[in-house]
Legacy VTK file of the C-alpha trace (Angstrom):
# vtk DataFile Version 3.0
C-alpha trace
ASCII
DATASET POLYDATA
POINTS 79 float
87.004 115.348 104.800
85.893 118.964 104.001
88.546 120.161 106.312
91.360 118.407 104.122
89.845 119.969 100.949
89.596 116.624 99.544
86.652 114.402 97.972
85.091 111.303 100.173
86.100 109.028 96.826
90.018 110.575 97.059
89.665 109.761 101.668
88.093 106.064 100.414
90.565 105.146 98.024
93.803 105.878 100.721
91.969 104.573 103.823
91.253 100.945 101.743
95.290 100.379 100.966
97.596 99.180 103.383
101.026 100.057 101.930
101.676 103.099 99.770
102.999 101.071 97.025
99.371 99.682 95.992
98.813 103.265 94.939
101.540 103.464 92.517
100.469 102.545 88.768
102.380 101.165 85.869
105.491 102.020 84.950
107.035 105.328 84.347
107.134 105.084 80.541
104.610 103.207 78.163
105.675 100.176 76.378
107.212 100.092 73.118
108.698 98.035 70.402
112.089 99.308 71.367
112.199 97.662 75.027
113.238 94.523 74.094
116.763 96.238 72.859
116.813 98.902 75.073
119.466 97.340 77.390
121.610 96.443 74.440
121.339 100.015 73.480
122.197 101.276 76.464
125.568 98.467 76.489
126.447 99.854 72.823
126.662 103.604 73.850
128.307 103.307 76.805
130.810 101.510 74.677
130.963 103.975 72.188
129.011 106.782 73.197
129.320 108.618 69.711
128.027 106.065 67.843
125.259 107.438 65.477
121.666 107.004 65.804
120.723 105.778 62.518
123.706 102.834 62.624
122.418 101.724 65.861
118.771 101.920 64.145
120.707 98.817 61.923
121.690 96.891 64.222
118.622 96.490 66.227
116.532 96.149 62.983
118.939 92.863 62.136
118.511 91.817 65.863
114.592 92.053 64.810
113.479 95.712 65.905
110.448 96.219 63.682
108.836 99.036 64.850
108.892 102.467 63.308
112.322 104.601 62.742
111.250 107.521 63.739
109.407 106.263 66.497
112.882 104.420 67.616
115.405 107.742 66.691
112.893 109.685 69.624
113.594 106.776 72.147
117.419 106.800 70.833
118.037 110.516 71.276
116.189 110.518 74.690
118.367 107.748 76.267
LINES 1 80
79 0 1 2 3 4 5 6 7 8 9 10 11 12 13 14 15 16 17 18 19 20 21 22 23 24 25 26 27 28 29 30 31 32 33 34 35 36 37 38 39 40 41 42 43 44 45 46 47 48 49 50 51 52 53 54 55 56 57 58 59 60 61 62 63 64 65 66 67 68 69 70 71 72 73 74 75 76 77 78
């Protein structure tokens, strides 16, 4: 163990799994109040892909988005 540089705890915890996968956690983002329209999002701009922010903002908040705006412009702008 001393000769890989690594702790006994770090060895332990890859010589107990039996498929790489069990060592990958959650997923890549955390969850939000804007996943549940995230693939309509996603639908809308590739329709129109300069559609504004702030009208898409609308239209999820009368599909029921309530969450925060600015919280929901961030996840917007980032895609």
């Amino acid at each position: 163990m001393r000769k890989l540089h690594l702790s006994r705890n770090t060895v332990k915890k890859y010589a107990a799994v039996k498929h790489a996968e069990q060592l990958i956690h959650g997923p890549k983002y955390a969850t939000t109040l804007v996943d549940p329209f995230r693939d309509y999002l996603r639908k809308r701009r590739a329709v129109e892909p300069s559609v504004a922010t702030w009208t898409l903002l609308g239209e999820i908040k009368a599909m029921g988005y309530q969450g925060p705006s600015p919280r929901c412009v961030d996840t917007l702008s980032a895609g």
